[in-house]
mmJSON file of the N, C-alpha and C atoms, coordinates in Angstrom:
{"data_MODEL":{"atom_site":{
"group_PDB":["ATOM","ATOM","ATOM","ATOM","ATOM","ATOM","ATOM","ATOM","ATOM","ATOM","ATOM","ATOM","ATOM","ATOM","ATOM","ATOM","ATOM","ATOM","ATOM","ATOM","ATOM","ATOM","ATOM","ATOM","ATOM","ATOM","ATOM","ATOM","ATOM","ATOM","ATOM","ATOM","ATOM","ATOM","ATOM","ATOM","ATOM","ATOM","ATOM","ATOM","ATOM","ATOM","ATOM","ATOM","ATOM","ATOM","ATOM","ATOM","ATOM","ATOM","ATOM","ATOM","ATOM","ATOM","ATOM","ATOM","ATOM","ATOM","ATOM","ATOM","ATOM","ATOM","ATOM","ATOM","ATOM","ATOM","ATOM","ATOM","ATOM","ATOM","ATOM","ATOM","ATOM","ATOM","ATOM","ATOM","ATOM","ATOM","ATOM","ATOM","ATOM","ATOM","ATOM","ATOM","ATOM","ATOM","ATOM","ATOM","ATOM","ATOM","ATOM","ATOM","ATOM","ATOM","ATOM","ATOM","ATOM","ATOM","ATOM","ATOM","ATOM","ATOM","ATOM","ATOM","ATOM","ATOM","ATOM","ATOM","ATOM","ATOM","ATOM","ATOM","ATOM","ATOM","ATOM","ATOM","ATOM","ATOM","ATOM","ATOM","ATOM","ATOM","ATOM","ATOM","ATOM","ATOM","ATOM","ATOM","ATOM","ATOM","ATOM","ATOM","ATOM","ATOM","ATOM","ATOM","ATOM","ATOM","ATOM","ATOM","ATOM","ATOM","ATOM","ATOM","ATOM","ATOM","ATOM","ATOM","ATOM","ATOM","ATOM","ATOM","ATOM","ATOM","ATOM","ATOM","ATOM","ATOM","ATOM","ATOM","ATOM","ATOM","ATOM","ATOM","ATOM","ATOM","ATOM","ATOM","ATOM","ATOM","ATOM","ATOM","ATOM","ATOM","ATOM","ATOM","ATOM","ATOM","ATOM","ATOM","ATOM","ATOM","ATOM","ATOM","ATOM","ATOM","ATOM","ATOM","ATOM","ATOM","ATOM","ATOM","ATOM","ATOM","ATOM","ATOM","ATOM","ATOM","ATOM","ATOM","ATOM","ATOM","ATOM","ATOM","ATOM","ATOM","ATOM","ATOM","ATOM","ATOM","ATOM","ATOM","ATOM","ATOM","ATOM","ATOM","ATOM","ATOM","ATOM","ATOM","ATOM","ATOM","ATOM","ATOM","ATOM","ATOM","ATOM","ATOM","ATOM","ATOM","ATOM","ATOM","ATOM","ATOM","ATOM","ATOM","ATOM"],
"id":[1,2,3,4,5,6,7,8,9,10,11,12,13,14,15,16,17,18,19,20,21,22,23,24,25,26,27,28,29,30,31,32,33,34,35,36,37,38,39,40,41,42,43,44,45,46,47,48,49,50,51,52,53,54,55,56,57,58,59,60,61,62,63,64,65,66,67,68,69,70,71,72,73,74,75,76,77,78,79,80,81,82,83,84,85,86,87,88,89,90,91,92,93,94,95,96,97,98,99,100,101,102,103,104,105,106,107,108,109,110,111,112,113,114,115,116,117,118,119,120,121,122,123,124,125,126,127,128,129,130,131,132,133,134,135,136,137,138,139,140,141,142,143,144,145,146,147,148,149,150,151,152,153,154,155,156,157,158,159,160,161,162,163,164,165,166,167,168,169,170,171,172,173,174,175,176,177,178,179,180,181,182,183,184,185,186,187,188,189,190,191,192,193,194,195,196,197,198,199,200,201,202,203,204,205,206,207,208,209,210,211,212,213,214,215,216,217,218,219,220,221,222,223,224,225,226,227,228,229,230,231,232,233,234,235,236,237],
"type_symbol":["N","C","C","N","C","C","N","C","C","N","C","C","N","C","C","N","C","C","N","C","C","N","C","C","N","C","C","N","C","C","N","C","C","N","C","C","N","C","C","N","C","C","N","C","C","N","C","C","N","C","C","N","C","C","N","C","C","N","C","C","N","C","C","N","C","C","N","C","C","N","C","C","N","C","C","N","C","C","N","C","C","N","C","C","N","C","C","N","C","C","N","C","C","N","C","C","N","C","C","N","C","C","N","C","C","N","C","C","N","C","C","N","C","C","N","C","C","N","C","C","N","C","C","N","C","C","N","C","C","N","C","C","N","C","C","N","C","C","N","C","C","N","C","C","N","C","C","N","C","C","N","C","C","N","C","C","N","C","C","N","C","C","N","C","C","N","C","C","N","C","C","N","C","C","N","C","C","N","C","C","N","C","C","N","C","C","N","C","C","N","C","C","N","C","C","N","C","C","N","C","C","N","C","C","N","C","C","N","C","C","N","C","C","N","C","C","N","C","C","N","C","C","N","C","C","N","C","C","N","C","C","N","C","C","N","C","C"],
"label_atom_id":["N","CA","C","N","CA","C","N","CA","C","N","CA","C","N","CA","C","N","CA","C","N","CA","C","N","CA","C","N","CA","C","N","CA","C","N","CA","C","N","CA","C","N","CA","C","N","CA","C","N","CA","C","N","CA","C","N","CA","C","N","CA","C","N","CA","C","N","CA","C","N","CA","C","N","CA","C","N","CA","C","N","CA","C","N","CA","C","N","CA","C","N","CA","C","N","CA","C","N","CA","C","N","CA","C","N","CA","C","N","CA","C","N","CA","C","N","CA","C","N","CA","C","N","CA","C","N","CA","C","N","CA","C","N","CA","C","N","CA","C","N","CA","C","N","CA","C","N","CA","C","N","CA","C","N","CA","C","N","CA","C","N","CA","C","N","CA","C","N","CA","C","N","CA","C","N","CA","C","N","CA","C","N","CA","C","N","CA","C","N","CA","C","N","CA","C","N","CA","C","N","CA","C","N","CA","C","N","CA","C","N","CA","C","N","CA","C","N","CA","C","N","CA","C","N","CA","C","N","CA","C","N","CA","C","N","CA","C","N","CA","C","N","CA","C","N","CA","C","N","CA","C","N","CA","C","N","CA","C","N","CA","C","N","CA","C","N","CA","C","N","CA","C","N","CA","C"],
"label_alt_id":[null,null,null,null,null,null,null,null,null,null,null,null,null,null,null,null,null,null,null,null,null,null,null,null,null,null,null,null,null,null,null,null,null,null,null,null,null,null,null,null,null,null,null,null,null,null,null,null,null,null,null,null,null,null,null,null,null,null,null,null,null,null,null,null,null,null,null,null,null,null,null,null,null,null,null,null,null,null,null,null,null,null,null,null,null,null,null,null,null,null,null,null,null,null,null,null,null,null,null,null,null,null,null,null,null,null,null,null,null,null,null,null,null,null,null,null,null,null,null,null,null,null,null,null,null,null,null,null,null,null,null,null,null,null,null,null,null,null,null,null,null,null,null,null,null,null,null,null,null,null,null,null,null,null,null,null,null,null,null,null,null,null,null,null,null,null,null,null,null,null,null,null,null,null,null,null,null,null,null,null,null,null,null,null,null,null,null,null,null,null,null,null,null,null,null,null,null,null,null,null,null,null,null,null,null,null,null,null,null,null,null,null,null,null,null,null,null,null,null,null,null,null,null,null,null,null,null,null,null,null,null,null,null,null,null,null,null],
"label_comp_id":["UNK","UNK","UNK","UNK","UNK","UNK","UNK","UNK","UNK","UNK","UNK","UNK","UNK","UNK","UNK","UNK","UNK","UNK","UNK","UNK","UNK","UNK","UNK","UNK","UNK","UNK","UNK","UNK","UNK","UNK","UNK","UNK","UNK","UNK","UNK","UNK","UNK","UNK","UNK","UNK","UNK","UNK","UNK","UNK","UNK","UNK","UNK","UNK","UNK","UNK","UNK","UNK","UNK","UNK","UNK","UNK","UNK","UNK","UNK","UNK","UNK","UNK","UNK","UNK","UNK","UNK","UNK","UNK","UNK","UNK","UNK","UNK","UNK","UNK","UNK","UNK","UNK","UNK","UNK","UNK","UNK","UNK","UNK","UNK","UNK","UNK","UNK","UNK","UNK","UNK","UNK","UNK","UNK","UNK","UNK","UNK","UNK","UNK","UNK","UNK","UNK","UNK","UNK","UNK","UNK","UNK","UNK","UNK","UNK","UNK","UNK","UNK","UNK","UNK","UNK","UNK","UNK","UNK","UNK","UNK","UNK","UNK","UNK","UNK","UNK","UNK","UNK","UNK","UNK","UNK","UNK","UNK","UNK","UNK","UNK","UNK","UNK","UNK","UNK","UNK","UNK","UNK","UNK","UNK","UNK","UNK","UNK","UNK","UNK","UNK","UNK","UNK","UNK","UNK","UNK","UNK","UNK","UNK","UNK","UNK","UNK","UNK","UNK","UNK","UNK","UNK","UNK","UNK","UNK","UNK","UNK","UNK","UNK","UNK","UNK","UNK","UNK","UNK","UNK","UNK","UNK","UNK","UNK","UNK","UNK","UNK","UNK","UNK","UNK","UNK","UNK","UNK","UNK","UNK","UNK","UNK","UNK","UNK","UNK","UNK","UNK","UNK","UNK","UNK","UNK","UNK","UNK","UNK","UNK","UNK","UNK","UNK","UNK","UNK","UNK","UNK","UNK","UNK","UNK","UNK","UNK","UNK","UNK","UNK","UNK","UNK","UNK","UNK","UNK","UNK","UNK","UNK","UNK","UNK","UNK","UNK","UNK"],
"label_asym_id":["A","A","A","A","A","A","A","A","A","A","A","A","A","A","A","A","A","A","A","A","A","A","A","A","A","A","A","A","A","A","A","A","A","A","A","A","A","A","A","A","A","A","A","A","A","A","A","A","A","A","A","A","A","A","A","A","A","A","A","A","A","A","A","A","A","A","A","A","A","A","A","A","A","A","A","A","A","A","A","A","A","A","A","A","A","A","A","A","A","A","A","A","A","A","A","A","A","A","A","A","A","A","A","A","A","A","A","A","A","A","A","A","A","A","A","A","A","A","A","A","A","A","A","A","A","A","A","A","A","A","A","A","A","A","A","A","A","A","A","A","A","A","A","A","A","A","A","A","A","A","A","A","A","A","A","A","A","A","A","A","A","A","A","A","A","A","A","A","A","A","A","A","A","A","A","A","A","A","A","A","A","A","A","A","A","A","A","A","A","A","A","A","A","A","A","A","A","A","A","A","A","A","A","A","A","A","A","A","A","A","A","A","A","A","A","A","A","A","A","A","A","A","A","A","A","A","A","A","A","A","A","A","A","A","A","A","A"],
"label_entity_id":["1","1","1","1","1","1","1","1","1","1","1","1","1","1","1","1","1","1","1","1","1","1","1","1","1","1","1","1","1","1","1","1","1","1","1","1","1","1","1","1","1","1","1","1","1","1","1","1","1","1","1","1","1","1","1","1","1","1","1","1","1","1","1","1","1","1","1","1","1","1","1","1","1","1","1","1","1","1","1","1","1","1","1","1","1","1","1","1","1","1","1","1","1","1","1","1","1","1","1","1","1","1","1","1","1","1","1","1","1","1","1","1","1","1","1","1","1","1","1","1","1","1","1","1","1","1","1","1","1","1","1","1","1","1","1","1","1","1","1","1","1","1","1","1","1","1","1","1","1","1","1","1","1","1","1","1","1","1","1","1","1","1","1","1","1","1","1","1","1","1","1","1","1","1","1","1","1","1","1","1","1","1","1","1","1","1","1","1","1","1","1","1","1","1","1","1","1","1","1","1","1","1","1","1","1","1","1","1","1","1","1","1","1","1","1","1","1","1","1","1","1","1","1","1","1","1","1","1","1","1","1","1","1","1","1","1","1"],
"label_seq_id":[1,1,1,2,2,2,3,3,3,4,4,4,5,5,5,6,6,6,7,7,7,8,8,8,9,9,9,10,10,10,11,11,11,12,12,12,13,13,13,14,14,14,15,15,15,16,16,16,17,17,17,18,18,18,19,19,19,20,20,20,21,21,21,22,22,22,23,23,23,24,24,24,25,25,25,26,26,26,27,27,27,28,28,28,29,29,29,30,30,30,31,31,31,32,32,32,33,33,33,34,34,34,35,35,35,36,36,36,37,37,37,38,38,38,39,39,39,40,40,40,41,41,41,42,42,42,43,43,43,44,44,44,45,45,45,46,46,46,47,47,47,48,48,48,49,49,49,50,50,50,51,51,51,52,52,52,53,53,53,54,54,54,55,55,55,56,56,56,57,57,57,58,58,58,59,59,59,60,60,60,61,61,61,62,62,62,63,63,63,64,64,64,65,65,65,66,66,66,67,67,67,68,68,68,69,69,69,70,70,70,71,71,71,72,72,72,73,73,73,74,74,74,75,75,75,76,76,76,77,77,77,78,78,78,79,79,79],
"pdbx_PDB_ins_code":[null,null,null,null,null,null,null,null,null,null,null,null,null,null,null,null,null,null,null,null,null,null,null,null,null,null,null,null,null,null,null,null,null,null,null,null,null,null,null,null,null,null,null,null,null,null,null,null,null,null,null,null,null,null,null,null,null,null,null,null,null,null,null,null,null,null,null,null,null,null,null,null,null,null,null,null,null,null,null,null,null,null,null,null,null,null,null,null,null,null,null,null,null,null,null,null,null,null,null,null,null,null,null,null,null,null,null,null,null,null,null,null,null,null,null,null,null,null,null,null,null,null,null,null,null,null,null,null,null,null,null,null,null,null,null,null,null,null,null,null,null,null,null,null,null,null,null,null,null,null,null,null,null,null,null,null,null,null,null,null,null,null,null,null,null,null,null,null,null,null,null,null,null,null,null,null,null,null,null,null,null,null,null,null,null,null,null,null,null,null,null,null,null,null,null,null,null,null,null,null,null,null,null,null,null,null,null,null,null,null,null,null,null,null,null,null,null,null,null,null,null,null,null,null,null,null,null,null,null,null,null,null,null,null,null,null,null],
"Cartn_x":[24.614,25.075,25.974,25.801,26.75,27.923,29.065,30.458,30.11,29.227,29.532,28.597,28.04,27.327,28.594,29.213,30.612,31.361,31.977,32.569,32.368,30.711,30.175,30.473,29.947,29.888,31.663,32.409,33.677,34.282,34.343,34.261,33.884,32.603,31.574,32.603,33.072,33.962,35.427,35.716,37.182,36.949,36.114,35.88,35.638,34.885,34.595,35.911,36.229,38.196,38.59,38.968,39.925,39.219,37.705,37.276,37.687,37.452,38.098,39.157,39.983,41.543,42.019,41.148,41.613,41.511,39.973,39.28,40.115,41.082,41.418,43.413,43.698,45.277,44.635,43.87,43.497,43.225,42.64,42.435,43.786,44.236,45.601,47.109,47.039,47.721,49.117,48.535,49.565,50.338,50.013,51.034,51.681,51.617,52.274,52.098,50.821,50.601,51.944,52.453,52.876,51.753,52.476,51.859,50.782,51.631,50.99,49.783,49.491,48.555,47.491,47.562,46.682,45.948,46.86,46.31,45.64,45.892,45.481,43.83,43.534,42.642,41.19,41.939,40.904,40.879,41.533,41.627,41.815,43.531,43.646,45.416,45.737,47.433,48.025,49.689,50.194,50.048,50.409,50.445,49.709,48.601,47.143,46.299,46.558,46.528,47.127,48.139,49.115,48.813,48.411,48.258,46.689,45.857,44.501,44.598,45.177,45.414,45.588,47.309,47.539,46.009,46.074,44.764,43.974,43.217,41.908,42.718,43.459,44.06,45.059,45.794,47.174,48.205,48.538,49.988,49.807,50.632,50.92,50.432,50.023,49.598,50.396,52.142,52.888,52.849,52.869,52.785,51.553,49.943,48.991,49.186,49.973,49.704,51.316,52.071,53.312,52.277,51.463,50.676,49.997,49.252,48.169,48.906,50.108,51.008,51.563,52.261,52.519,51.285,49.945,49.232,49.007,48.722,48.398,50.072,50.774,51.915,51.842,51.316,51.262,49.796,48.979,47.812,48.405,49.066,49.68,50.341,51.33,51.849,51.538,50.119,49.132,48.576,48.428,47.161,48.514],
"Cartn_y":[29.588,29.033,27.839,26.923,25.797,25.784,24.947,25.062,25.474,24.45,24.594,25.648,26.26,27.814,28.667,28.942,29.812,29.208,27.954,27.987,28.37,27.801,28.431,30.025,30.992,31.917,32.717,32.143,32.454,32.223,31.063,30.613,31.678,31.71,33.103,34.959,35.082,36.315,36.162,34.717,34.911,34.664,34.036,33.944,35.356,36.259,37.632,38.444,38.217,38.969,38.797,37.499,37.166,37.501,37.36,37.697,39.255,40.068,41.672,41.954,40.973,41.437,40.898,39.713,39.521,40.629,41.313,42.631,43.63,43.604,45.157,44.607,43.025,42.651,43.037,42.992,42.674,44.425,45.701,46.656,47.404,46.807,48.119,46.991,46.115,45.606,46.324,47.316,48.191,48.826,49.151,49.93,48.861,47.667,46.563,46.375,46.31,46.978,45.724,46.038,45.441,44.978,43.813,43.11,43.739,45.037,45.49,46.371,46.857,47.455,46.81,45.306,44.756,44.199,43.834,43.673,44.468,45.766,46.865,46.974,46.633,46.752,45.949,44.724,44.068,43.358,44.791,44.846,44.028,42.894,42.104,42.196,42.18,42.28,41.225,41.829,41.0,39.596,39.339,37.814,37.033,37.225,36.423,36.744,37.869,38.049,36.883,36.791,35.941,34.542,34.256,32.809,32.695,33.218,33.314,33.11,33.934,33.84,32.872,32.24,31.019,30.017,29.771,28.798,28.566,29.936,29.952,29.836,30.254,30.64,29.405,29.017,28.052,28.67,29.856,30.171,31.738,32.041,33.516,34.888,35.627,37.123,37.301,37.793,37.766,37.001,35.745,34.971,34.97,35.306,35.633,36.949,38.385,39.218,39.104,38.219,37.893,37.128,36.083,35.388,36.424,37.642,38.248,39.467,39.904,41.036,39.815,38.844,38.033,37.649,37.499,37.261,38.724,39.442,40.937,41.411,40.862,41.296,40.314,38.99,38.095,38.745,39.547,39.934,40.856,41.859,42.955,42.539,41.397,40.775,40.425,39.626,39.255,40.353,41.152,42.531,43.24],
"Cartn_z":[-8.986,-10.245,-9.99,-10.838,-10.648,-11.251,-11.343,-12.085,-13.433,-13.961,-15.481,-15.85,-15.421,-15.967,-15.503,-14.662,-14.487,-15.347,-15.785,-16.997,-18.214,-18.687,-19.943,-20.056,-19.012,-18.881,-19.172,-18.44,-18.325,-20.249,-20.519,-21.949,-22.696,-22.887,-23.728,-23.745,-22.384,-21.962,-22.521,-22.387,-23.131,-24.896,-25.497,-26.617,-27.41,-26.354,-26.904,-27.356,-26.136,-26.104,-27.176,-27.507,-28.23,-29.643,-29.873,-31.193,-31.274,-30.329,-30.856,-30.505,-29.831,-30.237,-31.919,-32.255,-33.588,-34.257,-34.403,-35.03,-35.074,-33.852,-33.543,-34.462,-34.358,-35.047,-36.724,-36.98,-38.61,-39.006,-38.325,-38.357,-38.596,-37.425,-37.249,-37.673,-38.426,-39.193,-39.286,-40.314,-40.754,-39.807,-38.914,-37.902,-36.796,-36.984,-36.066,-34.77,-34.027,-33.153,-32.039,-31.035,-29.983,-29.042,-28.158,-27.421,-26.473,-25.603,-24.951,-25.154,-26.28,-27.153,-27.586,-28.035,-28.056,-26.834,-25.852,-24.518,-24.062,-23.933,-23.712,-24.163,-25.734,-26.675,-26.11,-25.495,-24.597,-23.574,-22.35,-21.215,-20.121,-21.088,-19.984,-19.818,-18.667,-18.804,-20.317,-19.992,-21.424,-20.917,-20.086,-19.669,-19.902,-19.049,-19.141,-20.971,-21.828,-22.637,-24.063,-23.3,-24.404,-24.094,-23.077,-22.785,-23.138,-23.08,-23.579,-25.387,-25.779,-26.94,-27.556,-27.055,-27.692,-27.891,-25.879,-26.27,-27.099,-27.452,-28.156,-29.72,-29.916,-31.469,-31.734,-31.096,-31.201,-31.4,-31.712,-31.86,-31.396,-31.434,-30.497,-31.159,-30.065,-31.151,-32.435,-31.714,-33.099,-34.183,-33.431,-34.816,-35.706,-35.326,-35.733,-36.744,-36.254,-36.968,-37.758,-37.747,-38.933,-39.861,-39.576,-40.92,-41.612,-40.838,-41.489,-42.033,-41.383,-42.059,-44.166,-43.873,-45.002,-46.336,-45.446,-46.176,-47.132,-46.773,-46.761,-47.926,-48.111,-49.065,-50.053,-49.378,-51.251,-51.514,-51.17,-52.231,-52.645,-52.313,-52.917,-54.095,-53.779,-54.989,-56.11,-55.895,-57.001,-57.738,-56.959,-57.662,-58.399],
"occupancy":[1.0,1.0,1.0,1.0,1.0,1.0,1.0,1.0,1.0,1.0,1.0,1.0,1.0,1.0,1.0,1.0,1.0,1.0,1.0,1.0,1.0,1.0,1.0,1.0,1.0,1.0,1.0,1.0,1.0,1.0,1.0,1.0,1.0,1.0,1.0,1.0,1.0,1.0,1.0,1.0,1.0,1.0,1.0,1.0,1.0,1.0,1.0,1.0,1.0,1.0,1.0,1.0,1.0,1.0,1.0,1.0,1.0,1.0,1.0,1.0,1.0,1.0,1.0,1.0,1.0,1.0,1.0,1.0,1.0,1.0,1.0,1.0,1.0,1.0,1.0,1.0,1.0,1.0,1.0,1.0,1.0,1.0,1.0,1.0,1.0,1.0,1.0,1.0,1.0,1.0,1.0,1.0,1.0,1.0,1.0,1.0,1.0,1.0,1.0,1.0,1.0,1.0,1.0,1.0,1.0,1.0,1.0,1.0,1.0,1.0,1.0,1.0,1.0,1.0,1.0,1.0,1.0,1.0,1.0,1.0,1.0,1.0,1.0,1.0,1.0,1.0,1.0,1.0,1.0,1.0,1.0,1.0,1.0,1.0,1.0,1.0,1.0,1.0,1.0,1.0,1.0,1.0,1.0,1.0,1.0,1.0,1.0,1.0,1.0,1.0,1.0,1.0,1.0,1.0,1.0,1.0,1.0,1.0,1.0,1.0,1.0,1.0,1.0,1.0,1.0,1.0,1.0,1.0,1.0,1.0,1.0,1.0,1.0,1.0,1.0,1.0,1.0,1.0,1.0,1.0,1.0,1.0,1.0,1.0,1.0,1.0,1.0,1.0,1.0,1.0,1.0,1.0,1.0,1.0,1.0,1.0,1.0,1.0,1.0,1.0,1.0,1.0,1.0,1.0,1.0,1.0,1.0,1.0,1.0,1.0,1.0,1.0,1.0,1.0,1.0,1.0,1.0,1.0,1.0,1.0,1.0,1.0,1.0,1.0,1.0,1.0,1.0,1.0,1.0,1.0,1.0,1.0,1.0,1.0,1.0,1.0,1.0],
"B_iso_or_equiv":[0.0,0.0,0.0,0.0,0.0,0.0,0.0,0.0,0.0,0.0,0.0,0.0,0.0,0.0,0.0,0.0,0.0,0.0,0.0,0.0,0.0,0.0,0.0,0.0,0.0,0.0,0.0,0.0,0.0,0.0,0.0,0.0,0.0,0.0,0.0,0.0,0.0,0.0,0.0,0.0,0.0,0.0,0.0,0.0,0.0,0.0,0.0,0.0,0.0,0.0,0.0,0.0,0.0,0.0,0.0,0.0,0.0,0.0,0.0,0.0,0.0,0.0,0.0,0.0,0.0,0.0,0.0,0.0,0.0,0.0,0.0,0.0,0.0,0.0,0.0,0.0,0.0,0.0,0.0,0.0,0.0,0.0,0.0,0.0,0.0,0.0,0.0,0.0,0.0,0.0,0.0,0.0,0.0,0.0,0.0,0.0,0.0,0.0,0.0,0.0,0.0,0.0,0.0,0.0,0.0,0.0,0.0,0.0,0.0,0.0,0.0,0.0,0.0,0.0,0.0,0.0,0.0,0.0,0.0,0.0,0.0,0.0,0.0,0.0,0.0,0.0,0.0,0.0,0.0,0.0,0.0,0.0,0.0,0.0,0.0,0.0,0.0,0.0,0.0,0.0,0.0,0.0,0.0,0.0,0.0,0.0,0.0,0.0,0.0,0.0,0.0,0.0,0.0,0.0,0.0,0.0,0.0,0.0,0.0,0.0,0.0,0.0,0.0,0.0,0.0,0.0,0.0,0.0,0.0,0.0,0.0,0.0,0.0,0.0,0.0,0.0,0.0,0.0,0.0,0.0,0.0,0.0,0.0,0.0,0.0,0.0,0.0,0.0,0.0,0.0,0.0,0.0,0.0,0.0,0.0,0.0,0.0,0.0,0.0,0.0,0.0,0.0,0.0,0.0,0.0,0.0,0.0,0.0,0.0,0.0,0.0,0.0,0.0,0.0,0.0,0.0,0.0,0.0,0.0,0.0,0.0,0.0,0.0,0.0,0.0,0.0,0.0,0.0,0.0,0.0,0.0,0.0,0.0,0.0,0.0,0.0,0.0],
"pdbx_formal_charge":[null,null,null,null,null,null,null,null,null,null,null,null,null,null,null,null,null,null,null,null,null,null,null,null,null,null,null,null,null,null,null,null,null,null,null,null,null,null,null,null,null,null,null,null,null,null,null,null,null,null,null,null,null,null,null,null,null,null,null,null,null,null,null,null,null,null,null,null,null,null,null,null,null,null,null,null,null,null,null,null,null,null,null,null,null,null,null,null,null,null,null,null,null,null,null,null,null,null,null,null,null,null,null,null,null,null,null,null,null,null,null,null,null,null,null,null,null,null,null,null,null,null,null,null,null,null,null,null,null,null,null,null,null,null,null,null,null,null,null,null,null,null,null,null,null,null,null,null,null,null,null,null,null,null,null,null,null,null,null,null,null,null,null,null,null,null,null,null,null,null,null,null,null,null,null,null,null,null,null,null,null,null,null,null,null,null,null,null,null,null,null,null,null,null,null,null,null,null,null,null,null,null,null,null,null,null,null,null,null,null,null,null,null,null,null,null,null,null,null,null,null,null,null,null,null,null,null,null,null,null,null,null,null,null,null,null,null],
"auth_seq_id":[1,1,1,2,2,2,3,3,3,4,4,4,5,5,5,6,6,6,7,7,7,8,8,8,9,9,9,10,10,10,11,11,11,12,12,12,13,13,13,14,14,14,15,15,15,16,16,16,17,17,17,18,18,18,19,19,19,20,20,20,21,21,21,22,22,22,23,23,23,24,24,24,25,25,25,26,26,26,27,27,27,28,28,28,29,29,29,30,30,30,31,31,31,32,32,32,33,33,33,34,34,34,35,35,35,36,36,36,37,37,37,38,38,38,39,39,39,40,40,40,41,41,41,42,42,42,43,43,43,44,44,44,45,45,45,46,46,46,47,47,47,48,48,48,49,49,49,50,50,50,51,51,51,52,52,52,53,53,53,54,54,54,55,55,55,56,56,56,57,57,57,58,58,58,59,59,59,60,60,60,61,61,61,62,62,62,63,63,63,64,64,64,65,65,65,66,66,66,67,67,67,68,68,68,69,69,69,70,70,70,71,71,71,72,72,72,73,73,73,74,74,74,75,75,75,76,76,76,77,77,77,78,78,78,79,79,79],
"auth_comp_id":["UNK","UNK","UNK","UNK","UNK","UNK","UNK","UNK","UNK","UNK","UNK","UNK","UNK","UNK","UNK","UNK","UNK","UNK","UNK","UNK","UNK","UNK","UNK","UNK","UNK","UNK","UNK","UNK","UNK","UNK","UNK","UNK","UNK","UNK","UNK","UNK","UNK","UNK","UNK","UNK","UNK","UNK","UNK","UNK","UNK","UNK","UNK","UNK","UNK","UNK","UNK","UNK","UNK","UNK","UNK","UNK","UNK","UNK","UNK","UNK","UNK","UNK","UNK","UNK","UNK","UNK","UNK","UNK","UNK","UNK","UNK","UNK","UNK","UNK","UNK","UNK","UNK","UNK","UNK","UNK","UNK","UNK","UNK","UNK","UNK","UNK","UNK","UNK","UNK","UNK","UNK","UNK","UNK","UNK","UNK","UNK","UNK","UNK","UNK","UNK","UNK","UNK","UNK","UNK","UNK","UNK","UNK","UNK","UNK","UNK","UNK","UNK","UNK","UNK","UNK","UNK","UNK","UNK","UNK","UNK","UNK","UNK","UNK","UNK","UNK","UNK","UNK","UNK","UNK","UNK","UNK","UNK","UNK","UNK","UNK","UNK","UNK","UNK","UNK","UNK","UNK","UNK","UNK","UNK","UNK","UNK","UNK","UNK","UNK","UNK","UNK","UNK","UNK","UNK","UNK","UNK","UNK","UNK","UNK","UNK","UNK","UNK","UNK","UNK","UNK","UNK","UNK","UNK","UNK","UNK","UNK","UNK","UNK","UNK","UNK","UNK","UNK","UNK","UNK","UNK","UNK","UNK","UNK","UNK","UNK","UNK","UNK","UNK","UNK","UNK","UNK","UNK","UNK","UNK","UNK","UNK","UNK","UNK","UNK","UNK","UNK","UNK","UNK","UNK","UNK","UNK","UNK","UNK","UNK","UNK","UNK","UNK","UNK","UNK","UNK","UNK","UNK","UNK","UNK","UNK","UNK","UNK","UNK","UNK","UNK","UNK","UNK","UNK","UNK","UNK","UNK","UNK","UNK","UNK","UNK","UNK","UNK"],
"auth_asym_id":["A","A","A","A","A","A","A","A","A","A","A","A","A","A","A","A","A","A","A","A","A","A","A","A","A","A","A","A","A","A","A","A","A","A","A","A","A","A","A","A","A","A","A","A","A","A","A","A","A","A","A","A","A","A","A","A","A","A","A","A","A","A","A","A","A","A","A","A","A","A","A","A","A","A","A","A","A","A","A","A","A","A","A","A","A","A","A","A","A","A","A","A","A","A","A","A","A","A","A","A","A","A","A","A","A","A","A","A","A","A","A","A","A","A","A","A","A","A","A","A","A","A","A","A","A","A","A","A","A","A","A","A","A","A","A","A","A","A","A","A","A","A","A","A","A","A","A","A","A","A","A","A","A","A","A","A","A","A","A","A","A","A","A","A","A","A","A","A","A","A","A","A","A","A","A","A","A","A","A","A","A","A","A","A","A","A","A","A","A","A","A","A","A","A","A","A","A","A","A","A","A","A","A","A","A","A","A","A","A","A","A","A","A","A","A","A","A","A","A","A","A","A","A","A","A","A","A","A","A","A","A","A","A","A","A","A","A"],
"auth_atom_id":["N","CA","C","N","CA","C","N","CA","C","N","CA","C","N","CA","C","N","CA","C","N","CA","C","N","CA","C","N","CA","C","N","CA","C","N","CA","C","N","CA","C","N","CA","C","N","CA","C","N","CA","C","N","CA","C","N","CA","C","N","CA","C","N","CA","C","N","CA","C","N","CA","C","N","CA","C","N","CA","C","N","CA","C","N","CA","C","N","CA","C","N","CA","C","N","CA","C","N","CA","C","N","CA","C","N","CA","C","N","CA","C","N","CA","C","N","CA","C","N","CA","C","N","CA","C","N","CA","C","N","CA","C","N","CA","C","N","CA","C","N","CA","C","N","CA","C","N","CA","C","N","CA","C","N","CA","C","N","CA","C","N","CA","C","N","CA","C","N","CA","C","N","CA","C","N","CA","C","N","CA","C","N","CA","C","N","CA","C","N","CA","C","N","CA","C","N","CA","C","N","CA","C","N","CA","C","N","CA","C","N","CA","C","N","CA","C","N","CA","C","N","CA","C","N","CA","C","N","CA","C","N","CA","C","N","CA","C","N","CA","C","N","CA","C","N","CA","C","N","CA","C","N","CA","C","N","CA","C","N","CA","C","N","CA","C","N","CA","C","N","CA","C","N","CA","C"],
"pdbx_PDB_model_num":[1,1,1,1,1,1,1,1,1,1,1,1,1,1,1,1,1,1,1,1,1,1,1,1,1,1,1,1,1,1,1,1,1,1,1,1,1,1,1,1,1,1,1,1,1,1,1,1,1,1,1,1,1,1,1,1,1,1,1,1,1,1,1,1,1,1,1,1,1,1,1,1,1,1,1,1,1,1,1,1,1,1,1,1,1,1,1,1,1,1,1,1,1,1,1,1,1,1,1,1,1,1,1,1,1,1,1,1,1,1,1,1,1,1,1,1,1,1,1,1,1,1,1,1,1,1,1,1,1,1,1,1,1,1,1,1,1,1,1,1,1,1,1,1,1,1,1,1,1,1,1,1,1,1,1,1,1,1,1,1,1,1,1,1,1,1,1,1,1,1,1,1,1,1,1,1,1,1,1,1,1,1,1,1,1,1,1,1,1,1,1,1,1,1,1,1,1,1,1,1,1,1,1,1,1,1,1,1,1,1,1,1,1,1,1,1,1,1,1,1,1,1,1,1,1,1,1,1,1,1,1,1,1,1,1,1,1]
}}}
């Protein structure tokens, strides 16, 4: 294999991650999950977890599940 099929490939594996760690911040919402729990969720330390994250997302787990915890209280508000 050449570089850029191990990158594509590599790309495709972290894109997956991060799509079901979103799945798994938006699920378990309600119970707040911590860093290490979500790391946990898709089996990469907190570190490399959090820095994966940012990348693909731009801002940090927490700060991902503080927007989606906020969003999730102005619908409550409305309804």
């Amino acid at each position: 294999m050449d570089g850029q099929s191990l990158d594509f490939s590599q790309a495709s594996r972290d894109y997956q991650r991060i799509a079901m760690a979103i799945q798994y911040i938006e699920e378990n919402a309600s119970s707040q999950p911590a860093l290490p729990e979500i790391a946990a969720s898709v089996h990469l330390s907190e570190y490399h977890f959090q820095r994966l994250f940012q990348r693909w997302v731009g801002i940090s787990p927490k700060r991902f599940l503080q927007h989606i915890t906020k969003e999730y209280a102005k619908q409550l508000l409305r309804e």
